[in-house]
C-alpha positions in Angstrom: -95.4 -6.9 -17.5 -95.7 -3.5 -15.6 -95.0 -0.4 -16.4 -91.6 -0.6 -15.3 -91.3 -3.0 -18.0 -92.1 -0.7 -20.6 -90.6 2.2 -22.2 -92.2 4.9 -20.1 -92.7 8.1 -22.1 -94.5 10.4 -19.2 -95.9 9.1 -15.6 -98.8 11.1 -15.1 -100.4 10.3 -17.1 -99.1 7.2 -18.0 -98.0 6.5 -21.5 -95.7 3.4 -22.1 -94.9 0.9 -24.9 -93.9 -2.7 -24.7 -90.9 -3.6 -26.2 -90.5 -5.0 -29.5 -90.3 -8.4 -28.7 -94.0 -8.3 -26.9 -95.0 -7.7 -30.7 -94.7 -10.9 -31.8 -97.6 -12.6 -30.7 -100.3 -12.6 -32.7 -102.5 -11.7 -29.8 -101.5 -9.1 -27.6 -101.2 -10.4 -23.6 -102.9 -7.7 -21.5 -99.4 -7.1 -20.0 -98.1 -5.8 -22.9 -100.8 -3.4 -24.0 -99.9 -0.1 -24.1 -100.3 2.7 -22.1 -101.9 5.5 -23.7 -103.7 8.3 -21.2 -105.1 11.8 -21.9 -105.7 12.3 -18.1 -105.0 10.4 -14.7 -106.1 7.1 -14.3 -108.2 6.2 -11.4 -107.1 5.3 -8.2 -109.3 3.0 -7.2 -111.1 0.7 -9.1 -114.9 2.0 -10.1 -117.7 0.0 -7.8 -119.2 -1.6 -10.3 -122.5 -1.8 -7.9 -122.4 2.0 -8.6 -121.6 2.3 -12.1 -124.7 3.5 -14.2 -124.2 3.5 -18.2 -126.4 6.6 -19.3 -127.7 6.9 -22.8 -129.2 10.4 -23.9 -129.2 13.0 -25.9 -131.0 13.2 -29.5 -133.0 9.6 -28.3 -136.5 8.4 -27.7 -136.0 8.1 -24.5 -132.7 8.4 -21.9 -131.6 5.1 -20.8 -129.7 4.0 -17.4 -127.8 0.4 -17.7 -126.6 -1.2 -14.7 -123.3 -3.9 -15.1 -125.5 -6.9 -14.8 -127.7 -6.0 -17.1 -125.1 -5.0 -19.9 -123.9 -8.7 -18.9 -127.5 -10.4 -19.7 -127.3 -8.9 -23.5 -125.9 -10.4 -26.4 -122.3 -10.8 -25.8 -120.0 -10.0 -28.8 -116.2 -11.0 -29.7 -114.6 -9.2 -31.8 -110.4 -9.5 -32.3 -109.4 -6.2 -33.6 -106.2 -4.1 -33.6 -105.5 -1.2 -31.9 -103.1 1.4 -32.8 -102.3 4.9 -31.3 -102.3 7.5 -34.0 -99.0 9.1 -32.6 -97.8 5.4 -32.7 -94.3 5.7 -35.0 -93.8 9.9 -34.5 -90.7 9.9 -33.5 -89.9 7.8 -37.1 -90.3 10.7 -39.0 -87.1 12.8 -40.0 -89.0 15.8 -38.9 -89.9 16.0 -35.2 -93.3 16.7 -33.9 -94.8 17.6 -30.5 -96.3 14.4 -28.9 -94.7 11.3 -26.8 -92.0 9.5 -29.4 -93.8 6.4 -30.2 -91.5 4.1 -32.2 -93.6 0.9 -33.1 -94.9 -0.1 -29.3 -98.1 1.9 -29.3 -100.4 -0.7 -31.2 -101.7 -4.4 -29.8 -104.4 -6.8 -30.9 -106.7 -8.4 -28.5 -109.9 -10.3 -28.3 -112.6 -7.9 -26.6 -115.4 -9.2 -25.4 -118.6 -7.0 -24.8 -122.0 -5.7 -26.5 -122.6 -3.6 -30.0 -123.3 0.2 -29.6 -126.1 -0.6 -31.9 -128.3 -2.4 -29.8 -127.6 -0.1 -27.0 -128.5 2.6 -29.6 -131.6 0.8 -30.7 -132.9 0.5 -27.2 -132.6 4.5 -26.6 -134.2 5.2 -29.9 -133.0 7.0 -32.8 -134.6 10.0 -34.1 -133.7 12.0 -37.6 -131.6 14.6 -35.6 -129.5 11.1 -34.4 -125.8 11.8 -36.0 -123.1 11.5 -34.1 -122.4 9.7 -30.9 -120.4 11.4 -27.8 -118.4 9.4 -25.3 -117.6 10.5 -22.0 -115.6 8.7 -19.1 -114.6 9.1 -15.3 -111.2 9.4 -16.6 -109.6 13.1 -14.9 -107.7 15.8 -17.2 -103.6 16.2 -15.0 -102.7 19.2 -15.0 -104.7 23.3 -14.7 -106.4 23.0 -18.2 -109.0 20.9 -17.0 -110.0 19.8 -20.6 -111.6 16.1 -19.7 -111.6 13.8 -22.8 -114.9 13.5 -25.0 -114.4 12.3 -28.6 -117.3 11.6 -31.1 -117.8 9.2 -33.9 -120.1 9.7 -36.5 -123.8 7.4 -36.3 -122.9 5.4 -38.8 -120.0 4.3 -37.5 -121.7 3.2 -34.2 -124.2 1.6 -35.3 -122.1 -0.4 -38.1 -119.2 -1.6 -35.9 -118.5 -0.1 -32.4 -118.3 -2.3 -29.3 -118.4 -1.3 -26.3 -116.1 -3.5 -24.4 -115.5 -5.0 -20.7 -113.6 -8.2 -21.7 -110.1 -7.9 -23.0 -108.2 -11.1 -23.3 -111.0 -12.9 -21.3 -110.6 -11.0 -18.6 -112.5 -7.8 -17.1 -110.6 -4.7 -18.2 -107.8 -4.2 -16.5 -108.3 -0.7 -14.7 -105.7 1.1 -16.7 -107.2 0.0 -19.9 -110.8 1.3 -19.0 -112.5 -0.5 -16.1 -115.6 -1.5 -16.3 -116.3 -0.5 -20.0 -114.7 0.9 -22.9 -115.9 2.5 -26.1 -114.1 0.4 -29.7 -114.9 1.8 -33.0 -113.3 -1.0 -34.7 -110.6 -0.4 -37.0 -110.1 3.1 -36.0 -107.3 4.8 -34.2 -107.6 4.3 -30.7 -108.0 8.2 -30.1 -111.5 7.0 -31.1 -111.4 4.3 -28.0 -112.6 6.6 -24.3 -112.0 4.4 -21.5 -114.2 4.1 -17.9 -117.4 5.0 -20.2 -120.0 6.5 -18.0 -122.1 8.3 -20.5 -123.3 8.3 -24.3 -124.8 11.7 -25.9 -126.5 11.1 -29.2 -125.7 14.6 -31.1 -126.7 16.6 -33.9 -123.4 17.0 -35.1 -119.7 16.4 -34.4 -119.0 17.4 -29.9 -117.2 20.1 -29.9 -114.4 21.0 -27.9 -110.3 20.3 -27.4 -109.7 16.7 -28.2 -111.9 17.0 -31.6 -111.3 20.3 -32.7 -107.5 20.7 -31.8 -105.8 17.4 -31.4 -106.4 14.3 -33.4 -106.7 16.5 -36.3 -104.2 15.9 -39.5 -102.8 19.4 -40.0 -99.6 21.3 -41.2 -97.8 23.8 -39.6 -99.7 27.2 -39.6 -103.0 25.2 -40.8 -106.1 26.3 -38.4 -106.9 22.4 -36.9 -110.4 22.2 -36.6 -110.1 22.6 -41.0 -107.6 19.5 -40.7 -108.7 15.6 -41.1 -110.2 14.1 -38.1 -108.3 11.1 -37.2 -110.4 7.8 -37.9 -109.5 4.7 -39.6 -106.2 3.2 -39.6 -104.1 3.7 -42.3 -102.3 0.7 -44.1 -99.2 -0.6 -42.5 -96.3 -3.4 -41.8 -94.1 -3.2 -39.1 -90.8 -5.5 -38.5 -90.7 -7.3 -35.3 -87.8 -9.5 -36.1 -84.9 -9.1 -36.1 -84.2 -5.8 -34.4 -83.0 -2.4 -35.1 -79.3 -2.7 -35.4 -79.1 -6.9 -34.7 -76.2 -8.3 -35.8 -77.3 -11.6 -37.8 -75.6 -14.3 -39.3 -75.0 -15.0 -43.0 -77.4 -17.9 -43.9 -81.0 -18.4 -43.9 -82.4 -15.1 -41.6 -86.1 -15.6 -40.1 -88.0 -11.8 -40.7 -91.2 -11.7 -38.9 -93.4 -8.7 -39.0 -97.4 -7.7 -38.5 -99.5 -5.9 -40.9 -103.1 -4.1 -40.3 -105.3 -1.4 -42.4 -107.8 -1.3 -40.1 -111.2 -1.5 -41.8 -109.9 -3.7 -44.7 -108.0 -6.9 -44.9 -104.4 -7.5 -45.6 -103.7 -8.8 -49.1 -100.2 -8.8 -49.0 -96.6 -8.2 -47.4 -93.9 -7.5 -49.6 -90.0 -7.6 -48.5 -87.0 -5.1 -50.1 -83.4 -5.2 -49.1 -82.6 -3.3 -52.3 -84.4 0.2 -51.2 -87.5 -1.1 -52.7 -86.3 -1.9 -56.3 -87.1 -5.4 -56.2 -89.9 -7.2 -54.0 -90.6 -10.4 -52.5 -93.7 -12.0 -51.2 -93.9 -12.6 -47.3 -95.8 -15.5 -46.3 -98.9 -14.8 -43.7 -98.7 -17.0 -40.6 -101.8 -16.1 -39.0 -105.6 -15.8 -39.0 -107.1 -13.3 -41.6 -109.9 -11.8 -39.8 -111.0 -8.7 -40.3 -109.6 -5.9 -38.0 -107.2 -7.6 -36.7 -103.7 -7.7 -37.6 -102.3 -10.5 -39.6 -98.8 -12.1 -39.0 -96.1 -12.6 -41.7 -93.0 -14.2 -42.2 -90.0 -14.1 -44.6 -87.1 -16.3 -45.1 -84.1 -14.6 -46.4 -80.7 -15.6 -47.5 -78.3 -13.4 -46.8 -75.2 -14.3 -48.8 -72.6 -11.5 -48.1 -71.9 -9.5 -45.3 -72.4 -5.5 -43.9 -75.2 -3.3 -43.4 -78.6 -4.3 -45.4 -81.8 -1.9 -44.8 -84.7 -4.2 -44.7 -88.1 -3.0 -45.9 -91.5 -4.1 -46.0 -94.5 -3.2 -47.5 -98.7 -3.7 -46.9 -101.0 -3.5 -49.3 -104.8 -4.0 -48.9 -107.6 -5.5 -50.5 -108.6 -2.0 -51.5 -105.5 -1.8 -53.4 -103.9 0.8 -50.8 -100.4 0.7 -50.8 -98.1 1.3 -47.7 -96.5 4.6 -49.1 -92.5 5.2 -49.1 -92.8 8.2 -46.4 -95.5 9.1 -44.1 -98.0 12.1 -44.3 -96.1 14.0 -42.1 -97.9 17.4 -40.3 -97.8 19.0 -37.3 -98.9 16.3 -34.8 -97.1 13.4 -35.9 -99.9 11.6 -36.4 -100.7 8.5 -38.4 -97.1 7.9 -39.5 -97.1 4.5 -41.8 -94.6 5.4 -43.9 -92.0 2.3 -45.5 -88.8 4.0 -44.9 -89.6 5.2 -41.3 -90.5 1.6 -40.3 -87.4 -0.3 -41.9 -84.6 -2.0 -39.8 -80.9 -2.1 -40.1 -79.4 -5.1 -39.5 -75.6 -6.3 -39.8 -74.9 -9.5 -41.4 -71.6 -11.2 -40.6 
């Protein structure tokens, strides 16, 4: 699938989801990934004879990885979910600024590559060693000329961060991050800088537009930089089957859905037609493996016709319920509310 293919929310850059459809596999084809850009992809694809990896900042010593030898480390594999944070902002009844996700901005794919941590432990860690910058070639569009740096915090990077050239098996494709791509696993995939080039070990949090402005949770008035910095991802189902508005037949209805909480494991998926005043169990379908999203099902009778609201609902092995309505606040960000998510359907 190309972007054509997609829903495409801005060209340049390119942000597109897959339709809903694409959702139903249990791992994401590289097609059907979407788009999610910041700045302008590159043109051309980056030599990877020229490509340096650069480690420095608060290390031991600054460190210079060519391709090859990233290749002759300890290759990891890691299936793990990734969701944009905007992914379901046009859901909520109260519009925010952003492109209107609906439920297409979140895949899960096998990544193949090496763990920040034993980059990390090759630099050398000092005690000023406490967060971890990312920079790429990636290029800001537009005059602001803000390029795209996020940081994660040292103990996320050197608990479960890949840094990833494999997706699906295959090299990155270019528009997901050629040659290499930063992963804090289980984390919002604002957290995820594409075409790495360079890693700063910091003192403290980088500083600048894309951690102090965006990608925080804030209300309306609220200064930013006090809001939440998005991280983890929150718990969440979504229905991929049957569609918004389907008209199905009375009888025995197939509902098919995903559900992912990011850091933790699902425990369960629950099923409402009556508004959430009664629950049923859905029944997983698909590997359990941490970070990645697991794959439910639901067999439902539906004995009399008109309009039924289906919901569904995750909870964790934390005990975190899927709440009724989303956070909502001025970003749109994070929106994994029930009754944003549900789907209409007419039975006949």
């Amino acid at each position: 699938m190309d972007a054509k293919q997609k829903r495409v929310m801005t060209q340049n850059p390119l942000n597109a989801e897959p339709p809903i459809e694409d959702l139903r596999s249990w791992i994401t084809p590289n097609r059907s990934f979407f788009n999610r850009n910041q700045g302008a992809i590159p043109e051309d694809m980056i030599d990877i004879n020229e490509w340096r990896l650069t480690v420095t900042g608060e290390v031991n010593k600054q460190l210079d990885f060519t391709f090859p030898e990233l290749l002759e480390m300890p290759k990891v594999t890691v299936i793990n979910t990734l969701e944009c944070s905007g992914n379901g902002r046009s859901l909520f009844k109260e519009k925010a600024p952003g492109n209107p996700w609906t439920i297409g901005g979140v895949g899960n794919v096998v990544w193949g590559g090496v763990w920040l941590k034993d980059i990390l432990m090759m630099a050398g860690l000092n005690s000023h060693s406490r967060h971890v910058a990312f920079e790429g070639f990636g290029k800001p569009v537009g005059g602001s000329g803000v390029d795209f740096i996020r940081s994660i915090p040292i103990e996320k990077a050197l608990q479960s961060t890949l840094l990833a050239y494999e997706m699906n098996g295959e090299p990155l494709p270019n528009e997901h991050g050629y040659p290499m791509r930063a992963i804090p696993l289980g984390w919002y995939g604002a957290n995820s800088v594409k075409w790495l080039c360079k890693i700063v070990v910091m003192d403290k949090p980088y500083e600048g537009y894309f951690m102090d402005k965006a990608y925080r949770i804030f209300q309306k008035g609220q200064d930013p930089k006090t809001g939440e910095v998005v991280k983890d991802i929150k718990v969440k189902s979504i229905i991929t089957k049957p569609l918004m508005n389907e008209t199905v037949q009375k009888g025995n209805v197939l509902i098919l859905g995903m559900a992912y909480a990011g850091e933790n494991d699902i425990s369960k998926v629950e099923i409402s037609f009556d508004d959430g005043k009664s629950w049923h169990e859905a029944e997983f379908i698909s590997p359990k493996i941490q970070y990645a999203w697991v794959q439910w099902r639901y067999l439902w009778t539906a004995n009399s016709e008109g309009q039924i609201k289906i919901l569904s609902r995750a909870t964790d092995v934390l005990g975190n319920v899927q709440p009724f309505e989303g956070n909502y606040n001025a970003h749109g960000y994070c929106n994994n509310g029930i009754l944003d998510h549900a789907v209409t359907v007419h039975v006949r």
